[in-house]
PDB file with SEQRES, HELIX, SHEET and CRYST1 records, atoms N, CA, C and O in Angstrom:
SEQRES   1 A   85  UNK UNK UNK UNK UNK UNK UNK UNK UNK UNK UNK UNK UNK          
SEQRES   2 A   85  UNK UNK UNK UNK UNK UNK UNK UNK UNK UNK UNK UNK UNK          
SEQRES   3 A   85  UNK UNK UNK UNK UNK UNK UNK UNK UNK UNK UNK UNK UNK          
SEQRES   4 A   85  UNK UNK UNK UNK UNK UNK UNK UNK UNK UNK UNK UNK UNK          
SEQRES   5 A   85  UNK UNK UNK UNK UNK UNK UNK UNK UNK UNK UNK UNK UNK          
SEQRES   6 A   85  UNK UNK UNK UNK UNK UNK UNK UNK UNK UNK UNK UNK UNK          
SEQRES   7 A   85  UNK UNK UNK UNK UNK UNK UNK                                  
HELIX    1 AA1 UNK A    3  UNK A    5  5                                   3    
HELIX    2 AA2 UNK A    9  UNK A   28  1                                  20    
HELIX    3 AA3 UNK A   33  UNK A   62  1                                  30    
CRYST1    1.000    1.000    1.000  90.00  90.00  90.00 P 1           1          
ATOM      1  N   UNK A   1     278.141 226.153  79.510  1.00  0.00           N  
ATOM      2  CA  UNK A   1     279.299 225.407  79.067  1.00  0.00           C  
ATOM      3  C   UNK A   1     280.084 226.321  78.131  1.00  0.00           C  
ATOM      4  O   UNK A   1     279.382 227.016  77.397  1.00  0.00           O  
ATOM      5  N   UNK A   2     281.432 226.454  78.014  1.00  0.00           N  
ATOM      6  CA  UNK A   2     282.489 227.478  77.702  1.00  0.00           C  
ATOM      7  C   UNK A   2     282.467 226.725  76.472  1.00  0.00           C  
ATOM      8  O   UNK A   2     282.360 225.500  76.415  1.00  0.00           O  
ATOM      9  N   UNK A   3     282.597 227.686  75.265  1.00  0.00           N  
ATOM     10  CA  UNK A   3     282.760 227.083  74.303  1.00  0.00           C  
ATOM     11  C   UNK A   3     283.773 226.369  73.910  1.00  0.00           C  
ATOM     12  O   UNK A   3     283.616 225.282  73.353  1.00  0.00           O  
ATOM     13  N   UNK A   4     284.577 226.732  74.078  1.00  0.00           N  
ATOM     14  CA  UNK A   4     286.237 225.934  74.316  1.00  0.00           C  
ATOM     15  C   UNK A   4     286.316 225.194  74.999  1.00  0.00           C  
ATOM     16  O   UNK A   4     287.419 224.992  75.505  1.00  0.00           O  
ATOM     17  N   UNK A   5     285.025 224.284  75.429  1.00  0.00           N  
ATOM     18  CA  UNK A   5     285.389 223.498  75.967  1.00  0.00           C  
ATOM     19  C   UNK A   5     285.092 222.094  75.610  1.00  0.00           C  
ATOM     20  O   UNK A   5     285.429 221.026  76.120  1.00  0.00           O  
ATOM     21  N   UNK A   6     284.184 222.477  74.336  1.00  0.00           N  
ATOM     22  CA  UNK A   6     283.585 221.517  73.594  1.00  0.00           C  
ATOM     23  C   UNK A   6     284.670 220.960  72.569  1.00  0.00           C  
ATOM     24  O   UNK A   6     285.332 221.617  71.765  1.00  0.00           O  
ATOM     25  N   UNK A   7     284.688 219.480  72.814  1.00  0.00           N  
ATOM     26  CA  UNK A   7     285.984 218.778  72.151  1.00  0.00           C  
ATOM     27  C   UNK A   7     285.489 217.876  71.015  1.00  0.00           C  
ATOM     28  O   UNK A   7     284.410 218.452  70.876  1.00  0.00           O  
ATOM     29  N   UNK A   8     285.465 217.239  70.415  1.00  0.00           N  
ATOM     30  CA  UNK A   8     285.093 216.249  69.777  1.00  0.00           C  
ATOM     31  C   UNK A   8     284.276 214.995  70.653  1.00  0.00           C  
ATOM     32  O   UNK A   8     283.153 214.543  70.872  1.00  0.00           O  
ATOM     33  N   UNK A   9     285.547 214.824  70.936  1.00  0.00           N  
ATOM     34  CA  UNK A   9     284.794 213.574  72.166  1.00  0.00           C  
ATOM     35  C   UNK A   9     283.469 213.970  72.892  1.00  0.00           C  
ATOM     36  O   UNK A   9     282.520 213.186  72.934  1.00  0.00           O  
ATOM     37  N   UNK A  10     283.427 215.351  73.527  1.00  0.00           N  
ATOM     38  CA  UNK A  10     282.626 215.353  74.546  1.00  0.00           C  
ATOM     39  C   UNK A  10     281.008 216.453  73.596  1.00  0.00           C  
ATOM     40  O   UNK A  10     280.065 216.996  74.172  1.00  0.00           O  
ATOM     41  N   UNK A  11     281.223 216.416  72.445  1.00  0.00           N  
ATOM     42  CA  UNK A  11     280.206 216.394  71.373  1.00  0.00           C  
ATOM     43  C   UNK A  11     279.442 215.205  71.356  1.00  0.00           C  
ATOM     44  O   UNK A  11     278.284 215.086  71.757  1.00  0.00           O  
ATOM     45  N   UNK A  12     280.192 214.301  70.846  1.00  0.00           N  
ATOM     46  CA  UNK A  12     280.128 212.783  70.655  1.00  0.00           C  
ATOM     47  C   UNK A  12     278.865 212.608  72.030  1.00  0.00           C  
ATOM     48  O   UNK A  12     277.639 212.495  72.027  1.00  0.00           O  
ATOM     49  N   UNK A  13     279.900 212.659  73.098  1.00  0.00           N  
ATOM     50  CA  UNK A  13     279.363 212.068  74.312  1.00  0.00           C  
ATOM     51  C   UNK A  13     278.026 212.916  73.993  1.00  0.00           C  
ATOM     52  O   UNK A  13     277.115 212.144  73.695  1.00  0.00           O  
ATOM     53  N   UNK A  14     277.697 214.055  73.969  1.00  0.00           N  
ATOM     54  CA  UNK A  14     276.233 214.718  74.232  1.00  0.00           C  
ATOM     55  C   UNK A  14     275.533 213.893  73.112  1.00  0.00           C  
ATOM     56  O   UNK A  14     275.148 212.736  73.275  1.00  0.00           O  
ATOM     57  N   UNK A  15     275.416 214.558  72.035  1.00  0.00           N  
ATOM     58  CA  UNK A  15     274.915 213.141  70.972  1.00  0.00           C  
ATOM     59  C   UNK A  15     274.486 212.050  71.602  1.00  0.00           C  
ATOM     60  O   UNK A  15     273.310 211.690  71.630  1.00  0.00           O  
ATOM     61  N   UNK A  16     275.329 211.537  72.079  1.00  0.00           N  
ATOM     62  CA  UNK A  16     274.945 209.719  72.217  1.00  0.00           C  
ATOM     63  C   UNK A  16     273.789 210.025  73.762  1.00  0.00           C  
ATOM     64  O   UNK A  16     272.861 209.255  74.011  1.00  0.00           O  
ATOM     65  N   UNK A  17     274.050 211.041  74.473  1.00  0.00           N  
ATOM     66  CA  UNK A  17     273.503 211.063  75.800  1.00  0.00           C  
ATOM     67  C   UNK A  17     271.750 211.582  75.091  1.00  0.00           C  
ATOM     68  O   UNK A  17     270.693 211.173  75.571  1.00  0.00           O  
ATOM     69  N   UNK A  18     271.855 212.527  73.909  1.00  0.00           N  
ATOM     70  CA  UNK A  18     270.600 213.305  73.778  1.00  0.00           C  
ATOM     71  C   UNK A  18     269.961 211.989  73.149  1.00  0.00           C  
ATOM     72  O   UNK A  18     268.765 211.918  73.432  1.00  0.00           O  
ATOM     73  N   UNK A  19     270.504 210.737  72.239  1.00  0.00           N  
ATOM     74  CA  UNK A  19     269.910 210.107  71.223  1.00  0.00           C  
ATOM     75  C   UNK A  19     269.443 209.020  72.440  1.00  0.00           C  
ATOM     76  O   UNK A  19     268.361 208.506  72.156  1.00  0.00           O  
ATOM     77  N   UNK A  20     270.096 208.475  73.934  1.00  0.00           N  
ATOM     78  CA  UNK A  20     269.412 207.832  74.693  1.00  0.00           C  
ATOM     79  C   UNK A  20     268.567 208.625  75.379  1.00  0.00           C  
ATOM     80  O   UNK A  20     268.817 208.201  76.507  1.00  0.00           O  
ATOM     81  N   UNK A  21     267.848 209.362  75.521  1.00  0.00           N  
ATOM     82  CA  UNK A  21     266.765 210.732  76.216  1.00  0.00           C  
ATOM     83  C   UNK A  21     265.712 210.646  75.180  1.00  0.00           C  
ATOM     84  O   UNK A  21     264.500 210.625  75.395  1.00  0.00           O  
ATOM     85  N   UNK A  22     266.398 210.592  73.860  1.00  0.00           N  
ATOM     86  CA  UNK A  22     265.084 210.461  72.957  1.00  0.00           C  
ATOM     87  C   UNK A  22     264.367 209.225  73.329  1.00  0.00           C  
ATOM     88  O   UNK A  22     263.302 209.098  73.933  1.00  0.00           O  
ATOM     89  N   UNK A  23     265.353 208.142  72.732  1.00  0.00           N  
ATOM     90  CA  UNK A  23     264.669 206.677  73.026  1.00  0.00           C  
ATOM     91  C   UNK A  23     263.887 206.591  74.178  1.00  0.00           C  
ATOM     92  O   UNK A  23     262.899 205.859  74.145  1.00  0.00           O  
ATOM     93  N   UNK A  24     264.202 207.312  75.349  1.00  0.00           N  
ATOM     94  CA  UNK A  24     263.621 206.843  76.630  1.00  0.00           C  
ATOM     95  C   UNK A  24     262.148 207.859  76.550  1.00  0.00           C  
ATOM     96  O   UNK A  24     261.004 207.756  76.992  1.00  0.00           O  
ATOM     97  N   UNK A  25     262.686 208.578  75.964  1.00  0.00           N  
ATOM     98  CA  UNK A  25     260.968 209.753  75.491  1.00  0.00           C  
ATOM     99  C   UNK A  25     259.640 209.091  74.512  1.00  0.00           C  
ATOM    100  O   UNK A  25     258.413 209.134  74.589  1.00  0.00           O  
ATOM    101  N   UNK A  26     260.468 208.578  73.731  1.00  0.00           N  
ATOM    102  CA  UNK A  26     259.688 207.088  73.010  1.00  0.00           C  
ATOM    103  C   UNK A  26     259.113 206.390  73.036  1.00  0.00           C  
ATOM    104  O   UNK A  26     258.097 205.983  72.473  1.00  0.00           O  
ATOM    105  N   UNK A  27     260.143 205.991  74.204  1.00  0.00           N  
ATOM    106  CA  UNK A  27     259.375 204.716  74.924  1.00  0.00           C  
ATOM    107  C   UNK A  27     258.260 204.933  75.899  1.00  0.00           C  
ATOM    108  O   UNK A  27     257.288 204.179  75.955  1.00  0.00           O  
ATOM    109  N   UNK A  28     258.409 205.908  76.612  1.00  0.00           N  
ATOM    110  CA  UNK A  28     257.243 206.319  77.847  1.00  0.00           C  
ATOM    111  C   UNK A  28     256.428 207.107  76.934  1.00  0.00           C  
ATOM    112  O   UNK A  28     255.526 207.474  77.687  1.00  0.00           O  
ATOM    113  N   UNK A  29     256.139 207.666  75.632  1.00  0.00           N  
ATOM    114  CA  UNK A  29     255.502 208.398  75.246  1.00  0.00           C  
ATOM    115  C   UNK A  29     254.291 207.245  74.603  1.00  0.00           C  
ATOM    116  O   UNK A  29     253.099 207.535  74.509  1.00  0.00           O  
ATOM    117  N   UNK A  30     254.836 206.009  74.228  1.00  0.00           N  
ATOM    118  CA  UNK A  30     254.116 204.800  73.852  1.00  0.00           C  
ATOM    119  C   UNK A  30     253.443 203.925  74.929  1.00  0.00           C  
ATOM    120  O   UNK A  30     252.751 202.919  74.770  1.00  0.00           O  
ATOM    121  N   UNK A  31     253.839 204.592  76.139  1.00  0.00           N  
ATOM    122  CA  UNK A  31     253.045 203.763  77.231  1.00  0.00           C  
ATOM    123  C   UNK A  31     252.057 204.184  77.735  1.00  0.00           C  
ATOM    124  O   UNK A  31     251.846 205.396  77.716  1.00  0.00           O  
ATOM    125  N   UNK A  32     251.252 203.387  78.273  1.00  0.00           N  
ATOM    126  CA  UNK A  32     250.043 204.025  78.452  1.00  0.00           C  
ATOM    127  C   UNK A  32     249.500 204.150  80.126  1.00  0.00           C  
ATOM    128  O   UNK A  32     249.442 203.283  80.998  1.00  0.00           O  
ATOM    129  N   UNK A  33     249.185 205.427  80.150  1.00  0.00           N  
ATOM    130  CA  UNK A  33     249.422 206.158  81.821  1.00  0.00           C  
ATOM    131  C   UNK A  33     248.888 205.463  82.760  1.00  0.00           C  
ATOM    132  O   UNK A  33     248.950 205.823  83.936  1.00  0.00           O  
ATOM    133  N   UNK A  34     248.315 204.416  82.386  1.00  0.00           N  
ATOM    134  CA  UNK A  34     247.713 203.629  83.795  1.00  0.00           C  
ATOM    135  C   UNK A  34     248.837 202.749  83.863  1.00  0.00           C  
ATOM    136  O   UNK A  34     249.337 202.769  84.988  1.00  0.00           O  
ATOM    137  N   UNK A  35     249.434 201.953  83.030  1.00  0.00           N  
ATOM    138  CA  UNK A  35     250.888 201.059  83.226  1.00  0.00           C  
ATOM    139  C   UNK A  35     251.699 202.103  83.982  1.00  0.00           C  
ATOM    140  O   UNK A  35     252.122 201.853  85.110  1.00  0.00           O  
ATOM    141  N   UNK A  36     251.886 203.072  83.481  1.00  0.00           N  
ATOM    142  CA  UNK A  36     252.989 203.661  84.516  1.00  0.00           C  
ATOM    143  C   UNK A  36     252.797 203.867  85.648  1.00  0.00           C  
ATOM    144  O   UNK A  36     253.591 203.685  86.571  1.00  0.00           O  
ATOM    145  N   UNK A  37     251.328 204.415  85.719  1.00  0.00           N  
ATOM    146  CA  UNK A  37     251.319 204.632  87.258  1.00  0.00           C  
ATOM    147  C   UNK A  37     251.484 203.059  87.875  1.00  0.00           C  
ATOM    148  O   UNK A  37     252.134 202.860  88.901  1.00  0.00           O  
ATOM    149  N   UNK A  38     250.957 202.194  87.281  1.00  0.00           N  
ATOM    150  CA  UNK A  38     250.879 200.626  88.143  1.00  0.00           C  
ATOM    151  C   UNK A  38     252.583 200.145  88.662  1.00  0.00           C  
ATOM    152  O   UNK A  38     252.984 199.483  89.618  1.00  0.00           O  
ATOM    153  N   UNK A  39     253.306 200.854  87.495  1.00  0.00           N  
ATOM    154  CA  UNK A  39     254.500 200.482  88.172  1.00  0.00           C  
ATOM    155  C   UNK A  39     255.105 201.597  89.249  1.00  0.00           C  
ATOM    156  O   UNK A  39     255.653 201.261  90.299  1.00  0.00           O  
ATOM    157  N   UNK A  40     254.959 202.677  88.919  1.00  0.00           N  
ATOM    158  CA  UNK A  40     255.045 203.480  89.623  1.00  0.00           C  
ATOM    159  C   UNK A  40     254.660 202.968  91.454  1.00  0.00           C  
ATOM    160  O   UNK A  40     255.506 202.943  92.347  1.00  0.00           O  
ATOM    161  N   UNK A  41     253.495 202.684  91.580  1.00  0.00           N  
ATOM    162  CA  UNK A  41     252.671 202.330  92.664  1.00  0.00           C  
ATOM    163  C   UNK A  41     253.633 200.528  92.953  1.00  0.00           C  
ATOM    164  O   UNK A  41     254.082 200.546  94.099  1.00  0.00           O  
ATOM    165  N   UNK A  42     253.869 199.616  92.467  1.00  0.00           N  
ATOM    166  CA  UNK A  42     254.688 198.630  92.218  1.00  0.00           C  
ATOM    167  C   UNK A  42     255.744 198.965  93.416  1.00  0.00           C  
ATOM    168  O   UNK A  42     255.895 198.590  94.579  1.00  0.00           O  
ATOM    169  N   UNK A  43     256.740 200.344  92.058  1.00  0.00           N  
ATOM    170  CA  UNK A  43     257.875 199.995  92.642  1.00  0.00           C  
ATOM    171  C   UNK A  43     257.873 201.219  94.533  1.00  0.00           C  
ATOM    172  O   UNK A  43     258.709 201.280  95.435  1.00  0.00           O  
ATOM    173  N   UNK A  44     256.898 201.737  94.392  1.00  0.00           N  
ATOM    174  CA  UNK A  44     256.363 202.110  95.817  1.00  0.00           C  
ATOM    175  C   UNK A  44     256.715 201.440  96.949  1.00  0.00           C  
ATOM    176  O   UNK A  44     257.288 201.637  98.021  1.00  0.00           O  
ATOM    177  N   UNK A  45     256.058 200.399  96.207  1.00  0.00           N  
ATOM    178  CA  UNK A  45     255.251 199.143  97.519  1.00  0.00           C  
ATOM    179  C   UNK A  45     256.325 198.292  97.565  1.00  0.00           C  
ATOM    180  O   UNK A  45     256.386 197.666  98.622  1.00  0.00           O  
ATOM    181  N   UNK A  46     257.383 198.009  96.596  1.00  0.00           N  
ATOM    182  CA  UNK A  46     258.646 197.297  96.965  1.00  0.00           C  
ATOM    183  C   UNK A  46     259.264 197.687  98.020  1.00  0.00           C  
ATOM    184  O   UNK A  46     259.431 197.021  99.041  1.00  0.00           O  
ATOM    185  N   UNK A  47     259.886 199.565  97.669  1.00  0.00           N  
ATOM    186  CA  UNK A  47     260.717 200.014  98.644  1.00  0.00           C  
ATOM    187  C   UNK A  47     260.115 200.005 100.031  1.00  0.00           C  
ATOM    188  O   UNK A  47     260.816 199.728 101.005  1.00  0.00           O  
ATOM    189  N   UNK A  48     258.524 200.371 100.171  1.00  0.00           N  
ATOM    190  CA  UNK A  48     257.995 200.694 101.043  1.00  0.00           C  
ATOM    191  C   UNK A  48     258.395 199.066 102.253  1.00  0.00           C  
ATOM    192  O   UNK A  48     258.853 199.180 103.389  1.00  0.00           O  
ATOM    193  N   UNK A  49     258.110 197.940 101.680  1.00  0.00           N  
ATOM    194  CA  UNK A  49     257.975 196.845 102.364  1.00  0.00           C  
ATOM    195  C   UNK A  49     260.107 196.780 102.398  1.00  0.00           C  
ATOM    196  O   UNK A  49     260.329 195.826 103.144  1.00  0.00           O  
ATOM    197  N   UNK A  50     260.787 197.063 102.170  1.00  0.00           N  
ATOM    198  CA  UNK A  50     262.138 196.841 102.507  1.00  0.00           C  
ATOM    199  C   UNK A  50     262.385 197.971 103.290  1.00  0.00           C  
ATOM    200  O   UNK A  50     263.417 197.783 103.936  1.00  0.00           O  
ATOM    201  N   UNK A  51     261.733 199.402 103.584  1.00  0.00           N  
ATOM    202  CA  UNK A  51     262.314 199.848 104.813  1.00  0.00           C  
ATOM    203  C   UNK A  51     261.239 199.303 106.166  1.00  0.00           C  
ATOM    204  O   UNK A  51     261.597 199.336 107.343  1.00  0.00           O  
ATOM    205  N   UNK A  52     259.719 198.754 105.637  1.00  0.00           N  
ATOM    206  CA  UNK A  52     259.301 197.836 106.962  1.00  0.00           C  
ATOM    207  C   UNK A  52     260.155 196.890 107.469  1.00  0.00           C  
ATOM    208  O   UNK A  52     260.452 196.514 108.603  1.00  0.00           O  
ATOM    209  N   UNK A  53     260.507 196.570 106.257  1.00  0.00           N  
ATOM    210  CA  UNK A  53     261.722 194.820 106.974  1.00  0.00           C  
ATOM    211  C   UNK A  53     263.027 195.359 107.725  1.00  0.00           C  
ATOM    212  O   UNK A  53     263.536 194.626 108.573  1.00  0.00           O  
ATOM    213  N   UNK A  54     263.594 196.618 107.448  1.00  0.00           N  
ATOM    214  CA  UNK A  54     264.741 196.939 107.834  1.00  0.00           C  
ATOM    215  C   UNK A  54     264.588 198.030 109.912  1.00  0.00           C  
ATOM    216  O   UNK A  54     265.368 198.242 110.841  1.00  0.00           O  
ATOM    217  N   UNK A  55     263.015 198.375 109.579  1.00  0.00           N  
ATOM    218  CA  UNK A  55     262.737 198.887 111.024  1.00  0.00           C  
ATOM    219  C   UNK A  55     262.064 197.540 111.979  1.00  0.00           C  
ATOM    220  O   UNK A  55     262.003 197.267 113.178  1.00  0.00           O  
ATOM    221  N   UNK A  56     261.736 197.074 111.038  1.00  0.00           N  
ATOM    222  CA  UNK A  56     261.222 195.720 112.370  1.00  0.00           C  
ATOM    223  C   UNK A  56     262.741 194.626 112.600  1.00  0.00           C  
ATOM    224  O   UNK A  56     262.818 193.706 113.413  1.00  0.00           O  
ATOM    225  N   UNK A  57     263.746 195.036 111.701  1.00  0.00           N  
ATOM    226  CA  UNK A  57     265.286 194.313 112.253  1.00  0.00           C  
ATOM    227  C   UNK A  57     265.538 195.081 113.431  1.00  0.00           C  
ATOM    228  O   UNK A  57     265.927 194.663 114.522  1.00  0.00           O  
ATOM    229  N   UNK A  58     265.183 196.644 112.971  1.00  0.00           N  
ATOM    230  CA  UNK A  58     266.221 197.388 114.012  1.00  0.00           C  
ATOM    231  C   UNK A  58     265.574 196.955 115.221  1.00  0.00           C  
ATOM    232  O   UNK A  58     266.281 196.520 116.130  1.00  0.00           O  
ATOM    233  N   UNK A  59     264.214 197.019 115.369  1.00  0.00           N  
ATOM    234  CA  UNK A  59     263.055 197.261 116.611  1.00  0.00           C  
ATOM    235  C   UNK A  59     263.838 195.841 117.114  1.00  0.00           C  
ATOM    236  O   UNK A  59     264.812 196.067 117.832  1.00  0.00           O  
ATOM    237  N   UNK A  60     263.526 194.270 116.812  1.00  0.00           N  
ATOM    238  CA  UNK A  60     264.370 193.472 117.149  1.00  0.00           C  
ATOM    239  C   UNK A  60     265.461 193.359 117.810  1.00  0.00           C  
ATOM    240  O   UNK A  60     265.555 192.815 118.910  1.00  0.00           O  
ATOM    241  N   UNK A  61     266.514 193.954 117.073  1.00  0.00           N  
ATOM    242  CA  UNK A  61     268.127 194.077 117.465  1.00  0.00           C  
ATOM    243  C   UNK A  61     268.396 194.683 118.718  1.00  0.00           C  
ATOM    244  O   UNK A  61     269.175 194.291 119.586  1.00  0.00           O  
ATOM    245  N   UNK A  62     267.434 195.998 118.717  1.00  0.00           N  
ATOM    246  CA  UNK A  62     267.394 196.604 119.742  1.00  0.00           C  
ATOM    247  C   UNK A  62     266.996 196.480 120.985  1.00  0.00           C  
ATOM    248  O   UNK A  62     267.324 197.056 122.022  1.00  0.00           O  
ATOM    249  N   UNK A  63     265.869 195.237 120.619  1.00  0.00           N  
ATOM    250  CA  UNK A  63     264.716 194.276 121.809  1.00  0.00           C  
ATOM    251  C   UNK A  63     263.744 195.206 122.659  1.00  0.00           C  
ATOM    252  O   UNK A  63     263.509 195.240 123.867  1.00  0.00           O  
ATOM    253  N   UNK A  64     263.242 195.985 121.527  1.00  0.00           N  
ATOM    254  CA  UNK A  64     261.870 196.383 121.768  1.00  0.00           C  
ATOM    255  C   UNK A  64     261.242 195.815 122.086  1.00  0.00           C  
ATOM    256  O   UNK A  64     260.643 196.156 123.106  1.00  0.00           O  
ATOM    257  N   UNK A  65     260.877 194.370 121.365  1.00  0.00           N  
ATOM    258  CA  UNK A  65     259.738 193.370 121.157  1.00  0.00           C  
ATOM    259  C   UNK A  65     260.191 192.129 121.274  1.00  0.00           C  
ATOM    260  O   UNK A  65     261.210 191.833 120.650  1.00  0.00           O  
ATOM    261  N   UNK A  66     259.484 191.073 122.155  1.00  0.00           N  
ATOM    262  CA  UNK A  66     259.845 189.985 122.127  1.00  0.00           C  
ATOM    263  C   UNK A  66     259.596 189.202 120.882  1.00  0.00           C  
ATOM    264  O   UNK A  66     259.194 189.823 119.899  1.00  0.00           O  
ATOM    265  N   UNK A  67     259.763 188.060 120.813  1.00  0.00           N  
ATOM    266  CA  UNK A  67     259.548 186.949 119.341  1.00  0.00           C  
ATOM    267  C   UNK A  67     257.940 187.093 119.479  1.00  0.00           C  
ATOM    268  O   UNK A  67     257.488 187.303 118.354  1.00  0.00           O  
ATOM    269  N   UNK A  68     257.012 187.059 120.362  1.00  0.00           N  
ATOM    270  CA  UNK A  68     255.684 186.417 120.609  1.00  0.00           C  
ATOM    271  C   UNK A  68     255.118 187.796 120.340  1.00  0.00           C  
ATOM    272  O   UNK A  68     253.924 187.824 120.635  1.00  0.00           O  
ATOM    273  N   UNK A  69     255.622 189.064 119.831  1.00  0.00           N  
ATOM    274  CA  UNK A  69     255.019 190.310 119.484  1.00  0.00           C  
ATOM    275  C   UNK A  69     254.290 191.350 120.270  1.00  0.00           C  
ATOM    276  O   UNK A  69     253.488 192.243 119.997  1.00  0.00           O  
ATOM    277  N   UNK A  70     255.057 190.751 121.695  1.00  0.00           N  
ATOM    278  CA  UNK A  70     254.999 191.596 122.847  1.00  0.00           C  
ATOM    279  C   UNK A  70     255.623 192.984 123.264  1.00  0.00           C  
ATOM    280  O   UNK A  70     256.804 192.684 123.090  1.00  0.00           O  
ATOM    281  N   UNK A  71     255.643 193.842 123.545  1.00  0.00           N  
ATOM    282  CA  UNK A  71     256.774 194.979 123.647  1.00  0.00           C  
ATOM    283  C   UNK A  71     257.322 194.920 125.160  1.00  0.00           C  
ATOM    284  O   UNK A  71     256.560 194.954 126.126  1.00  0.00           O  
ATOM    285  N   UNK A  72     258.710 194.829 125.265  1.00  0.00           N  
ATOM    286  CA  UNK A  72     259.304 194.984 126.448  1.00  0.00           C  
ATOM    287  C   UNK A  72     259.070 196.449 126.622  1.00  0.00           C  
ATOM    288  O   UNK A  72     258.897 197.398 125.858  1.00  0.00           O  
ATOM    289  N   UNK A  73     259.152 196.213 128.373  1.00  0.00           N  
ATOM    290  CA  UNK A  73     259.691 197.802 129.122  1.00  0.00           C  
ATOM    291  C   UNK A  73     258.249 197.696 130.207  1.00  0.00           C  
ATOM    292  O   UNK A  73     257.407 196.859 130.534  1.00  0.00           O  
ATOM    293  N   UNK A  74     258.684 199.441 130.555  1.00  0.00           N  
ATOM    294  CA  UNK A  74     258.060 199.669 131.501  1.00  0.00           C  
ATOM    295  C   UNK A  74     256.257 199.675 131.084  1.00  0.00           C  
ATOM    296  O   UNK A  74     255.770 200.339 130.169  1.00  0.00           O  
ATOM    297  N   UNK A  75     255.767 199.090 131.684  1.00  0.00           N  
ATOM    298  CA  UNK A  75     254.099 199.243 131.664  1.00  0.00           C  
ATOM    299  C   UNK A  75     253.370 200.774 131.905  1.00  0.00           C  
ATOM    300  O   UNK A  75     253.779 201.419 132.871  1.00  0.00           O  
ATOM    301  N   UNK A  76     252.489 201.261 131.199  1.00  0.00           N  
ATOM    302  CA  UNK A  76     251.940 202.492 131.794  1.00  0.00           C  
ATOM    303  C   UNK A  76     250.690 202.608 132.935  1.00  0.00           C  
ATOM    304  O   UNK A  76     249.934 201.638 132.877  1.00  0.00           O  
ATOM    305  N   UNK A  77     250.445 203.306 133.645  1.00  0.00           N  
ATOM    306  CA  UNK A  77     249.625 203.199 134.381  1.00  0.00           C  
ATOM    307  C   UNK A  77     248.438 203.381 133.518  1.00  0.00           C  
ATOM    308  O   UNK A  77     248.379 204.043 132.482  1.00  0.00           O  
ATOM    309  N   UNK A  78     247.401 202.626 134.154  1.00  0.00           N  
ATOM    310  CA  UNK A  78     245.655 202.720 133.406  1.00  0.00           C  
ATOM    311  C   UNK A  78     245.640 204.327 133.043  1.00  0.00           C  
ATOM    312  O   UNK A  78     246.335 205.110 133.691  1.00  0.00           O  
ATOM    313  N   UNK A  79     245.070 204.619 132.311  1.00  0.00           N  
ATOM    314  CA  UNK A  79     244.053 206.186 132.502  1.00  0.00           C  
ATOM    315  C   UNK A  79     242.643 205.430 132.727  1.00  0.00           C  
ATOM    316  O   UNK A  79     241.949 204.481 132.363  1.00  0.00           O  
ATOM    317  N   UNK A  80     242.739 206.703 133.721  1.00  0.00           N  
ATOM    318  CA  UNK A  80     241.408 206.857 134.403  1.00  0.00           C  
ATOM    319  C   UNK A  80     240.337 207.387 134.044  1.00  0.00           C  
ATOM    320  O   UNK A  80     240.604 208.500 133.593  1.00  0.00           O  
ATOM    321  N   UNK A  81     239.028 207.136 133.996  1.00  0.00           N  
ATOM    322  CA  UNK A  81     238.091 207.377 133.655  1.00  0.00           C  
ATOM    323  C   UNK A  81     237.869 208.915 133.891  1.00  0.00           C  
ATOM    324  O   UNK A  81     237.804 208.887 135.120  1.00  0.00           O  
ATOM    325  N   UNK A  82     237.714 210.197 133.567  1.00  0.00           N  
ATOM    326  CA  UNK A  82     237.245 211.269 133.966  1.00  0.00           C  
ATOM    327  C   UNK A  82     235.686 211.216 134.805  1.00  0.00           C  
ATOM    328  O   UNK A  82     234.723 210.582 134.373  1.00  0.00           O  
ATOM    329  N   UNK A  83     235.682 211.906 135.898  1.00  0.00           N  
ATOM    330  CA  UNK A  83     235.172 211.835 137.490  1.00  0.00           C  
ATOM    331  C   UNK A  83     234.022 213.322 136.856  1.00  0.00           C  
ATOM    332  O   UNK A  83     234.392 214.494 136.920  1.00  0.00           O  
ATOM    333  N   UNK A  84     232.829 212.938 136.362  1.00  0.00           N  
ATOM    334  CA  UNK A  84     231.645 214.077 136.445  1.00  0.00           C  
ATOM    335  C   UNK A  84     231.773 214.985 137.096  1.00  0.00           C  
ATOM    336  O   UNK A  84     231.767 214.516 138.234  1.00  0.00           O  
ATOM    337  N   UNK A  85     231.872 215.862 137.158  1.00  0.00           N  
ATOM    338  CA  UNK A  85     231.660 217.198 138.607  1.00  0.00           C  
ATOM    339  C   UNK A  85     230.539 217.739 138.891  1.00  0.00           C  
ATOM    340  O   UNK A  85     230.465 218.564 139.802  1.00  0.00           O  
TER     341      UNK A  85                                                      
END                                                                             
């Protein structure tokens, strides 16, 4: 950052940005590492279950699968047992 470029205001602004970085250093420095990971793992399992909900729309929309949790389309042929030689 150019020194001339530092204004009053945008002093100010760093200040106020470094004094919320502290607080937030504070605060997680007072928590205790199994809470974090629990939310951590939490907010995982949120996102994780909203992109399941958003691929079983698409799979739907698209009519992969019937309502009864069947999959449309072509059937594959059996595999065959491998023949001893």
């Amino acid at each position: 950052m150019a020194l001339w470029s530092l204004t009053e205001e945008r002093v100010n602004s760093l200040i106020e940005q470094m004094n919320k970085k502290k607080e937030e250093h504070d605060a997680l420095e007072k928590t205790d590492i199994f809470d974090i990971w629990r939310d951590d793992i939490d907010k995982m399992l949120e996102v994780l279950e909203e992109i399941e909900l958003r691929e079983e729309e698409e799979r739907l929309a698209e009519g992969q699968v019937n309502n009864d949790g069947k999959k449309k389309g072509k059937r594959k042929a059996p595999v065959k047992a491998a023949v001893k030689a």
